[in-house]
C-alpha positions as CSV (number, residue, x, y, z in Angstrom):
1,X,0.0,0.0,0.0
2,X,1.3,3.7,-1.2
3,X,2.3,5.7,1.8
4,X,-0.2,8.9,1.3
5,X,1.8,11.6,1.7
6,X,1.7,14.8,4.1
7,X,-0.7,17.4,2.4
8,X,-3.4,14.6,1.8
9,X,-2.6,13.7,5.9
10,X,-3.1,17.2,6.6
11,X,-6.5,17.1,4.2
12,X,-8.0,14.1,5.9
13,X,-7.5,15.6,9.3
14,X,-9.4,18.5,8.4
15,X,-12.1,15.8,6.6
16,X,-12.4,13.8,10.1
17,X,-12.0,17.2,12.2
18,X,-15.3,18.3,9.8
19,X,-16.9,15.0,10.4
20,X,-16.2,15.2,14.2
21,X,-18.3,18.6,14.1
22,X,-21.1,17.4,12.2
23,X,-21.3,14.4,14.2
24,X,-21.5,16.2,17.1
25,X,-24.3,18.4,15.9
26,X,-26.4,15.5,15.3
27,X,-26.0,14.1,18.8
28,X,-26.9,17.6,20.3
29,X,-30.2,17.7,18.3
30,X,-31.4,14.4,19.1
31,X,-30.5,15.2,22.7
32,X,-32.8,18.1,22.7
33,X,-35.2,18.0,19.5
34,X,-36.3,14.6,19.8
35,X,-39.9,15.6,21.4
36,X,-40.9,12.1,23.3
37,X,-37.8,12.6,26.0
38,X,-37.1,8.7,26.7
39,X,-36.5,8.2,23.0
40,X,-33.6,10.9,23.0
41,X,-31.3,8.4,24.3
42,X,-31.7,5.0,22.0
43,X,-31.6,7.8,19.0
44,X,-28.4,8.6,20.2
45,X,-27.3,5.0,20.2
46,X,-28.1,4.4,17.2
47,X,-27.3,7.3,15.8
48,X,-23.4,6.5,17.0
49,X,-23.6,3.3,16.4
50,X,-24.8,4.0,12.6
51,X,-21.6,5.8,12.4
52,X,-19.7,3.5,13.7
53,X,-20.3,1.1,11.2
54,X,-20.3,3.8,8.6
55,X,-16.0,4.1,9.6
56,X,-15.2,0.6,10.5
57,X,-16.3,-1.4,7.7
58,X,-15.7,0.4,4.4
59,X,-11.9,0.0,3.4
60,X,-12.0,3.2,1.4
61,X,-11.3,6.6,3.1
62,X,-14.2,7.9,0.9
63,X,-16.6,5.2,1.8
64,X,-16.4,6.2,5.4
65,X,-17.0,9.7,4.9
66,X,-19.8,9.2,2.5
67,X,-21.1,6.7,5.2
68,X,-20.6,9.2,8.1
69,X,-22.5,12.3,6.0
70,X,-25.4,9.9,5.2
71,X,-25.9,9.6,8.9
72,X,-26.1,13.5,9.4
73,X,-28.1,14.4,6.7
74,X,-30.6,12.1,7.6
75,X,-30.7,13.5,11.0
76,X,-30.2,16.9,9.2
77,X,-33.4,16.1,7.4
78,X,-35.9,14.9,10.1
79,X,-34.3,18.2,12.2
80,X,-36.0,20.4,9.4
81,X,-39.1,19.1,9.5
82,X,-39.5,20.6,12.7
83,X,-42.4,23.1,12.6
84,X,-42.9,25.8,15.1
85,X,-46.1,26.7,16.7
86,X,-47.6,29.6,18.0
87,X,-50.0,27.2,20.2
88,X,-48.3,26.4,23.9
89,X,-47.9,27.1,27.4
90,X,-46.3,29.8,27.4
91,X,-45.0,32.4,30.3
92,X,-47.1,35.0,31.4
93,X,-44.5,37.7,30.2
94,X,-44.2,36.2,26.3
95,X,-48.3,34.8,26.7
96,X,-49.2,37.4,24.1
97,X,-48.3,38.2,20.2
98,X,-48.4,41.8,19.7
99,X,-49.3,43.2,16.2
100,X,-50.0,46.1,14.5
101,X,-52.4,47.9,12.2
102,X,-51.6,50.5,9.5
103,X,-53.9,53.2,8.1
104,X,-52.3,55.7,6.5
105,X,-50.3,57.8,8.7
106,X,-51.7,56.0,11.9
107,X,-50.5,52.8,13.5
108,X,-52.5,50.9,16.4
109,X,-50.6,48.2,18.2
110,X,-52.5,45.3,19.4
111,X,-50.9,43.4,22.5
112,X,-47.9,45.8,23.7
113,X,-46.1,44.3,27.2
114,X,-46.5,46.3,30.1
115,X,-45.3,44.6,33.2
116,X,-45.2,46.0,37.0
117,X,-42.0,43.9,38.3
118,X,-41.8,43.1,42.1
119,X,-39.0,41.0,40.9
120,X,-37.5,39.2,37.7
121,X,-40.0,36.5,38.0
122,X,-42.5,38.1,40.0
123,X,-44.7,40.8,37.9
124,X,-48.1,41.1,36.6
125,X,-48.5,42.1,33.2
126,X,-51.3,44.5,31.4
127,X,-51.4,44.5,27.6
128,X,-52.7,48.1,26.3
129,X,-53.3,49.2,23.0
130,X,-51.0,51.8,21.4
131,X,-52.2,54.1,19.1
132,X,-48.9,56.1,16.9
133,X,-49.1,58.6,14.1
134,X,-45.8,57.9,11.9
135,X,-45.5,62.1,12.1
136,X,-44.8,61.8,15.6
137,X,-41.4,59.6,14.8
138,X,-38.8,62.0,15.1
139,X,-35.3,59.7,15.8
140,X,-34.5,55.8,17.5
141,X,-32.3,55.0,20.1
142,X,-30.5,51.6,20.6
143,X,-30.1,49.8,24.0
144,X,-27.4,47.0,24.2
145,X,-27.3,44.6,27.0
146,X,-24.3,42.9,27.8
147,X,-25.0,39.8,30.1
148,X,-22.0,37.6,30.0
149,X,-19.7,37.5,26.5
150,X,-17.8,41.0,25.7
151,X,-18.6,39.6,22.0
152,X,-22.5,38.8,22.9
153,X,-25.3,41.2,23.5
154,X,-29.1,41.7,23.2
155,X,-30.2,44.8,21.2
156,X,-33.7,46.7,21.6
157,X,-34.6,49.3,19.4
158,X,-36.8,52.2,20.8
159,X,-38.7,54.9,19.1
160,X,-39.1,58.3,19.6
161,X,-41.9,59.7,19.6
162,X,-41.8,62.7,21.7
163,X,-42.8,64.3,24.4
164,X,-40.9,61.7,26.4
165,X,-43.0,58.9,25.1
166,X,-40.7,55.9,22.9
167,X,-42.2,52.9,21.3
168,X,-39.4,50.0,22.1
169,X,-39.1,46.5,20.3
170,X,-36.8,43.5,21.6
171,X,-36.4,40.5,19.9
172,X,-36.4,38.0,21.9
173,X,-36.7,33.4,22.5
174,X,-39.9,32.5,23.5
175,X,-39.9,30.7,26.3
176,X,-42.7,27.9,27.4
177,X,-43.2,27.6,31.6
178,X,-40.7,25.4,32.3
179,X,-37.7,26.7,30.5
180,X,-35.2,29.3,30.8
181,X,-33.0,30.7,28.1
182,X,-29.6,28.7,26.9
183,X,-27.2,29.6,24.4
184,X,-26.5,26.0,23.8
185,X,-30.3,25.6,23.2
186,X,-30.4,28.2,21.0
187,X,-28.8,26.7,18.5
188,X,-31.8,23.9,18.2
189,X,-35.5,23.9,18.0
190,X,-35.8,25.3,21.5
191,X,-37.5,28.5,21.0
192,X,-39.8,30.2,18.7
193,X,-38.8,34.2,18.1
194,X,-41.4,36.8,19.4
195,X,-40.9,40.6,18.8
196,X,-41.9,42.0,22.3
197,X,-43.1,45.8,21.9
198,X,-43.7,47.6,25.1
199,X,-42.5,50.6,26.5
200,X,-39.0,51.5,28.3
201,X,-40.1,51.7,32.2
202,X,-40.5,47.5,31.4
203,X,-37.9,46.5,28.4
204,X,-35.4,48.4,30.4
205,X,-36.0,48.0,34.0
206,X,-36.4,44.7,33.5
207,X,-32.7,44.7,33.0
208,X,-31.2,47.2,34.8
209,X,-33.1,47.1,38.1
210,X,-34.3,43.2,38.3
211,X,-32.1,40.6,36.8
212,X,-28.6,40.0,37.7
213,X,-25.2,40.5,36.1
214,X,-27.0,42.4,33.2
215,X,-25.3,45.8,32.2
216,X,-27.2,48.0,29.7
217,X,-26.4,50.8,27.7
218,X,-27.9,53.5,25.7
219,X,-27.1,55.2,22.4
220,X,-28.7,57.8,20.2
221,X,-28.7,56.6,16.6
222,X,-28.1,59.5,13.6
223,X,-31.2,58.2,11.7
224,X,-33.0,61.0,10.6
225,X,-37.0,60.7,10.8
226,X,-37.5,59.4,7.2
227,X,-35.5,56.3,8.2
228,X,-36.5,55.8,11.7
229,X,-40.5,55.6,10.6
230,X,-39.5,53.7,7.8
231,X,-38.0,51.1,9.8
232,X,-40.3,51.4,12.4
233,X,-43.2,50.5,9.6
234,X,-40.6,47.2,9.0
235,X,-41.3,46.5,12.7
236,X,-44.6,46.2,12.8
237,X,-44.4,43.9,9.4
238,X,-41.5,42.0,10.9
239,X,-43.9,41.5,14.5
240,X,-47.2,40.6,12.5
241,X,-45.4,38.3,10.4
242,X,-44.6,36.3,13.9
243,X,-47.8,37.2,14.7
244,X,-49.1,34.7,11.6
245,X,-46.7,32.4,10.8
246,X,-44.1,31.2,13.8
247,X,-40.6,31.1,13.2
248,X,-37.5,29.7,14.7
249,X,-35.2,31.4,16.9
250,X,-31.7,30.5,16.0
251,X,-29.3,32.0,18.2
252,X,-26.4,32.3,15.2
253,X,-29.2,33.2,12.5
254,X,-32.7,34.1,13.5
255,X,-31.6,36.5,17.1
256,X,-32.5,39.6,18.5
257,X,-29.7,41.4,15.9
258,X,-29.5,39.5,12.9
259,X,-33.7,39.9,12.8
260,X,-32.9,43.6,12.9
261,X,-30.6,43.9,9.9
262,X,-32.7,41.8,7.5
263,X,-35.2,44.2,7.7
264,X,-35.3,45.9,4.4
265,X,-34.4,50.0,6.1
266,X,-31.8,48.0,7.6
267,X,-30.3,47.1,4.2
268,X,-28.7,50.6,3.1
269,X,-26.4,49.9,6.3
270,X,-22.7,48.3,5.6
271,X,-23.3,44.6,6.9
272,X,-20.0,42.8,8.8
273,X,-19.4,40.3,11.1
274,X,-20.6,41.9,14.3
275,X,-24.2,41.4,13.0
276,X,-23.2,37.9,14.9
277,X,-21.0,39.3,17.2
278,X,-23.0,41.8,17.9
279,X,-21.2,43.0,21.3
280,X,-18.9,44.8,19.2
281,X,-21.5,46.0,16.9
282,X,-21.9,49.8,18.7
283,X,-18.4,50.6,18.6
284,X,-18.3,49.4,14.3
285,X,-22.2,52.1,13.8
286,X,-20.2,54.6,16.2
287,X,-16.9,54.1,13.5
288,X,-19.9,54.2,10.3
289,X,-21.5,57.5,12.0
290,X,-24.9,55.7,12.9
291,X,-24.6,56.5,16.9
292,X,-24.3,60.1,18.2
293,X,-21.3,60.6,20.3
294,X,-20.2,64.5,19.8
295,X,-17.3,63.1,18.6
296,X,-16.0,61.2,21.5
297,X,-13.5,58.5,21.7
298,X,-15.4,55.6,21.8
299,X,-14.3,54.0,25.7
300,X,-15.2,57.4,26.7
301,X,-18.9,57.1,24.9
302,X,-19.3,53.5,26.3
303,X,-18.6,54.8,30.4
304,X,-21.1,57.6,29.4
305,X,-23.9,55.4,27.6
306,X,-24.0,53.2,30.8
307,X,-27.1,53.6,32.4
308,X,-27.9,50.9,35.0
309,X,-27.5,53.3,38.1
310,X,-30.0,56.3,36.5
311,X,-32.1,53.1,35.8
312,X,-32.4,52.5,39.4
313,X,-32.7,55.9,40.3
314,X,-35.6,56.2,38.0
315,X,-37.1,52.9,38.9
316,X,-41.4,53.6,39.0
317,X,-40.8,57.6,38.3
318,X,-43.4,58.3,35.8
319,X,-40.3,60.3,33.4
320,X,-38.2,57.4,33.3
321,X,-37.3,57.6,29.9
322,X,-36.1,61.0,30.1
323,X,-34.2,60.5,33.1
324,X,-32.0,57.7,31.6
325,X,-31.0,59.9,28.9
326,X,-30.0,63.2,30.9
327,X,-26.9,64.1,30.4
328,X,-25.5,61.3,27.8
329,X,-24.0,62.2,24.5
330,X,-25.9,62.8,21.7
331,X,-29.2,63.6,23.8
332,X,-28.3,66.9,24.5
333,X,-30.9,68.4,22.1
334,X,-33.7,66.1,22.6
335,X,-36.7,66.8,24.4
């Protein structure tokens, strides 16, 4: 037998490496998207003991792999067929779809979140109707929550509409009773997406004054009105689209971010890889000239935009919203 030579060593490796991913994958999904929970475990086995087979008894480096993808794309395939639903148990706090209406220059939004926290699981939610004339749009604002990963953060967009009132949306995983969210998870048939709209003193207290180890901070975009109600109009399609036809949440493809930037307003903007690392994503629009900042270096925008203390300050006060924003850059003008 020939001796095979370095590069195709080298090539192989990367082959089995590839194969070692893959195979990998497969177990995970069978772990947690096989529904009926004591079948998860004889899948597995005979998931692994498929490709086992697949690499001990072909002779032929090529058999194997063939052998070996076979396996995953037949678990690739059943993993697909996975629907979601809009039907479930769900928690009290992601119970409702919210969706919009659009005549004209008005907008009535069906189902916004409006929770009274006592603590991070411990609040009763109301579930008004809000009525907004696109006229009223003047700007948006981004909120980005760090909660573990420098490199990982949730995004909410909120609206202004003045006179201290904003409109806010957060993309979020919707969560059954029962679960809790897991980035692991995530990457499986876990969770369905939900666009939550609902106003600041519950998106952002939420965050800043209830859960743990969350830090949040706040930027004024550049977006003139034009863009703002146009994307804001891509909202409320993107949130009655949910509203009618579940979808997935994936948390590499289908998250609170990569939602945002496929909507079509979104599209003008210069696309990069922190739409998946999106904890690095206010520092690249602050470089692009898509966050305010008077010019600021951005560490020094970053210490300003944090706004978990004023958060707490503000806590119930009726101008929360305006008293988050006092004194940050790019809010000096705003009323």
């Amino acid at each position: 037998m020939a001796e095979i030579g370095p590069v195709r060593k080298i090539g192989r490796g990367i082959v089995w490496f590839v194969l070692l991913l893959i195979t990998i994958w497969a177990i995970a999904a069978l772990c947690f998207d096989v529904r009926i929970a004591w079948l998860r475990i004889p899948c597995v086995i005979a998931y692994l003991l498929a490709v086992s087979a697949s690499i001990i008894k072909p002779k032929r480096f090529w058999r194997r792999v063939l052998g070996c993808v076979i396996c995953f794309a037949v678990v690739l395939a059943w993993w697909r067929t996975l629907q979601p639903s809009n039907e479930g148990n769900w928690q009290v706090d992601v119970s409702r779809l919210a969706y919009g209406k659009v005549d004209g220059q008005h907008v009535t939004i069906y189902n916004t979140r409006s929770c009274d926290y006592r603590a991070e699981f411990d609040y009763t939610c109301a579930w008004p109707t809000r009525e907004v004339d696109l006229s009223q749009i003047r700007g948006m604002d981004v909120f980005v929550d760090y909660w573990g990963s420098p490199w990982i953060a949730h995004t909410i967009i909120s609206f202004d509409l003045g006179n201290g009132q904003h409109v806010a949306f957060s993309i979020e995983a919707r969560k059954h009773i029962g679960q809790s969210y897991s980035a692991i998870r995530g990457f499986f048939r876990q969770f369905t997406l939900i666009s939550v709209v609902s106003d600041e003193r519950d998106l952002v207290r939420l965050r800043t004054n209830y859960r743990v180890g969350e830090d949040l901070y706040l930027f004024h975009t550049t977006a003139t009105p034009a863009f703002a109600r146009s994307l804001f109009l891509d909202y409320i399609g993107f949130t009655n689209g949910l509203h009618d036809h579940p979808h997935w949440y994936n948390a590499a493809t289908s998250n609170c971010t990569t939602e945002i930037f496929a909507l079509k307003t979104m599209q003008s903007l210069q696309r990069n890889w922190t739409i998946l690392l999106n904890g690095k994503g206010a520092e690249e629009q602050y470089r692009q000239g898509n966050l305010a900042g008077d010019g600021l270096p951005f560490d020094e925008l970053m210490k300003r935009a944090y706004i978990n203390p004023a958060a707490k300050l503000a806590d119930k006060s009726s101008d929360f919203s305006k008293r988050i924003r006092e004194g940050r850059p790019g809010f000096e003008n705003i009323q």
